[in-house]
C-alpha positions in Angstrom: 34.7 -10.6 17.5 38.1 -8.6 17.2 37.0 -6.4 20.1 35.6 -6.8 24.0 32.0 -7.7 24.7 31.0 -4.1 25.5 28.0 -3.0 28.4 27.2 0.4 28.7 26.7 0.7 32.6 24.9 4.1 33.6 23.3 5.9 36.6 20.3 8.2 35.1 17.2 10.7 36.4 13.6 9.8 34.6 14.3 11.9 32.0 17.9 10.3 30.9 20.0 13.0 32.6 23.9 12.0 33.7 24.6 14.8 35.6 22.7 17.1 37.8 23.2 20.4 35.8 25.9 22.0 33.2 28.2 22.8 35.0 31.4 20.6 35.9 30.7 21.8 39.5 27.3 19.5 39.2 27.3 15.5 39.5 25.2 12.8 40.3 27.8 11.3 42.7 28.0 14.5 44.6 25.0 16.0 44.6 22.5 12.8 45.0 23.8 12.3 48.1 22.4 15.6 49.3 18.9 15.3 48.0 16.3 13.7 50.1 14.1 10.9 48.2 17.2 10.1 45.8 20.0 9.8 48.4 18.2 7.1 50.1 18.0 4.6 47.0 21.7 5.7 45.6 23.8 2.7 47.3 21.9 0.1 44.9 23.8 1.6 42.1 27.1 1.2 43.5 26.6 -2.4 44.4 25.1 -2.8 41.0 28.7 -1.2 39.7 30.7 -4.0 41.6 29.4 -6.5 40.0 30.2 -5.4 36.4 33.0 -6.3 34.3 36.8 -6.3 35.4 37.7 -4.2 32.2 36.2 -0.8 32.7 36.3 2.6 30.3 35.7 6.2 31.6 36.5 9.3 30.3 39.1 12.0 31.9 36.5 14.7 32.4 34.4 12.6 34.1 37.0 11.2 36.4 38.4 14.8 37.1 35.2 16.1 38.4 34.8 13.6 40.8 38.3 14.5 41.9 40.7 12.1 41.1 42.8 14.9 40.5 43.6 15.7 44.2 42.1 12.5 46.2 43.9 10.2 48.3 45.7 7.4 46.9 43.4 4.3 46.5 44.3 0.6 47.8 44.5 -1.6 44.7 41.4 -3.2 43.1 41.1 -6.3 40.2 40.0 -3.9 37.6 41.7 -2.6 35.2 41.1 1.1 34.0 40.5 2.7 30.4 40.4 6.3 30.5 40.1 8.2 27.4 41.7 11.9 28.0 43.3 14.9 26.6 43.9 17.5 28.9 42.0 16.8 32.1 44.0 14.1 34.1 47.0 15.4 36.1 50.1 13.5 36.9 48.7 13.0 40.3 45.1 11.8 38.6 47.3 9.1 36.5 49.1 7.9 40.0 45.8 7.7 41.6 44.6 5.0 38.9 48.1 3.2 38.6 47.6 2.6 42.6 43.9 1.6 42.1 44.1 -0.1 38.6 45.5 -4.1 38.3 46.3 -2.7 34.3 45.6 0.9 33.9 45.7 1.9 30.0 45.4 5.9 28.7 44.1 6.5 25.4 45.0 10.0 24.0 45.5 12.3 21.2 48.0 14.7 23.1 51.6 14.2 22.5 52.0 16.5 25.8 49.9 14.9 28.5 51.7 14.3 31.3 51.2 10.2 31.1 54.3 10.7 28.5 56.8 11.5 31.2 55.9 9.0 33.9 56.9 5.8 34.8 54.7 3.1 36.4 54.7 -0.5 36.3 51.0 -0.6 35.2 50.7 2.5 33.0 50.1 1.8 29.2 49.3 4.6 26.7 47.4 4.4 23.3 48.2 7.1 21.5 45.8 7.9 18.1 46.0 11.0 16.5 42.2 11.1 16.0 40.6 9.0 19.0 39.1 5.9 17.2 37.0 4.3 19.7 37.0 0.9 17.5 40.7 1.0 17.2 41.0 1.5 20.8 38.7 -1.3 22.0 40.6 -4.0 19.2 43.9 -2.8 20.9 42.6 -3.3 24.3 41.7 -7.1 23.6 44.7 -7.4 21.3 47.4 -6.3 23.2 45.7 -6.5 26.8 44.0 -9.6 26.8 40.2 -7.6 27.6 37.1 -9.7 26.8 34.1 -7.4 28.7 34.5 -4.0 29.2 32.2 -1.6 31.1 31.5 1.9 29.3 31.3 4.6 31.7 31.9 7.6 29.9 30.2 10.9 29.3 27.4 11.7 26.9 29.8 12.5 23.7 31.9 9.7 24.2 28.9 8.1 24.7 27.5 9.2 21.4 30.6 8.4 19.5 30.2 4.3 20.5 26.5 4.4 19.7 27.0 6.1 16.2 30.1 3.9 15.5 27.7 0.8 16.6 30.5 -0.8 19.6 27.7 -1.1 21.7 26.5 -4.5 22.7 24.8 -4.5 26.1 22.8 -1.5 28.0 22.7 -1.9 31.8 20.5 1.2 33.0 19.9 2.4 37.0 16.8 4.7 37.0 17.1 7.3 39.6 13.6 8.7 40.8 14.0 12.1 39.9 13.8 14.7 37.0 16.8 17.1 36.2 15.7 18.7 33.4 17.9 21.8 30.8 18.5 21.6 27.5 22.4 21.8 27.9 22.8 19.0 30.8 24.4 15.4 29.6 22.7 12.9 28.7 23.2 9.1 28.4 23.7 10.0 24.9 24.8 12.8 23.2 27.0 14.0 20.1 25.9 14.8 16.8 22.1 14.7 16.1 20.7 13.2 13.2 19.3 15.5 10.8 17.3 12.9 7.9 15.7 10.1 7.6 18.1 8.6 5.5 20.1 8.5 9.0 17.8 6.4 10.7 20.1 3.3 10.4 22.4 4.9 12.9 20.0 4.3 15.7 20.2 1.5 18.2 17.6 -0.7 18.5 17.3 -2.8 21.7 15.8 -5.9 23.1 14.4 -5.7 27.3 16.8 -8.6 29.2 15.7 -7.6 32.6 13.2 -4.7 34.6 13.9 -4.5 37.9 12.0 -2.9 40.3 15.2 -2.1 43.0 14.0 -0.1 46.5 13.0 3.5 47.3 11.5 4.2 43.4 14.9 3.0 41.2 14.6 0.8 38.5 17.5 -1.3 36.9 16.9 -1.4 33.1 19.1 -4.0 31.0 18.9 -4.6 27.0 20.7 -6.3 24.5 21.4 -4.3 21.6 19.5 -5.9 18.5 21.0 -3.3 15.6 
């Protein structure tokens, strides 16, 4: 394979919600805390997340709503950071995952993010003119040496690995609550499909594990068949 292994690692309600509203003001990692029946089960997931792979991908939306923008400086880690972004990481958000990050790679179509004009011993940029997730992920192993990778991105970017079939593994923590709205992000979103002459775009997947974790959360992981 030309590319990593790739695990789509996700923290969802019961009815396959990633956030808790529409607004970038709403998240799971915020607002779970705060919500009694939920909060109580929510540390499973994060030591679920330490386990995964020592490549990891995440988008810069994402990342900026959960602050990286203006949080502390981190103490270095052994993983290595992806994060796909146009316009919403700072100059401070791209310090904050140098200090965190062993390798910390940017992939972007902006000539003008602020990445450009910075200098860090860690800090590599892919720059595509159209983002190409496939091209992206063949760099990564290519140029970087990355086998595994752990996809933890938002429900387009989501969308655009299912639909361009760079998913290989589905690692799923249930959360015990319904969020509901038409408009909120889902594991997967993007472009629907429309006929059924489409229906070889959808991913088919094989049960590895069901875990029944504490307090009502499930841990769901699949191996993607087609």
């Amino acid at each position: 394979m030309d590319r990593p292994i790739t695990t789509l690692f996700m923290l969802m309600s019961v009815d396959g919600k990633i956030s808790t509203g529409a607004s970038d003001n709403l998240d799971m990692d915020k607002d779970f805390p705060k919500i009694t029946g939920v909060k109580e089960g929510l540390h499973q997931y994060y030591e679920i997340e330490q386990t995964t792979d020592l490549w990891s991908l995440n988008s810069g939306r994402v990342q900026a709503k959960i602050g990286v923008n203006t949080a502390d400086m981190p103490a270095k880690t052994p993983v290595s950071f992806v994060v796909i972004d146009n316009k919403h990481l700072t100059e401070h958000g791209i310090r904050y995952f140098c200090a965190l990050s062993k390798q910390f790679v940017l992939i972007t179509s902006n000539k003008n993010h602020p990445a450009f004009e910075m200098e860090e011993d860690n800090l590599h940029i892919i720059y595509q003119n159209e983002l190409s997730p496939e091209d992206a992920l063949a760099r990564l192993k290519a140029d970087y040496g990355c086998e595994r990778i752990t996809i933890q991105t938002g429900g387009t970017l989501n969308g655009l690995f299912l639909r361009e079939k760079l998913i290989d593994f589905v690692d799923i923590v249930v959360a015990p609550v319904l969020v509901g709205g038409k408009d909120t992000a889902t594991l997967i979103d993007g472009k629907s499909l429309l006929s059924e002459n489409e229906l070889s775009k959808l991913c088919v997947l094989k049960l590895q594990e069901c875990v029944v974790l504490e307090n009502s959360y499930l841990r769901l992981r699949y191996k993607v068949i087609h």
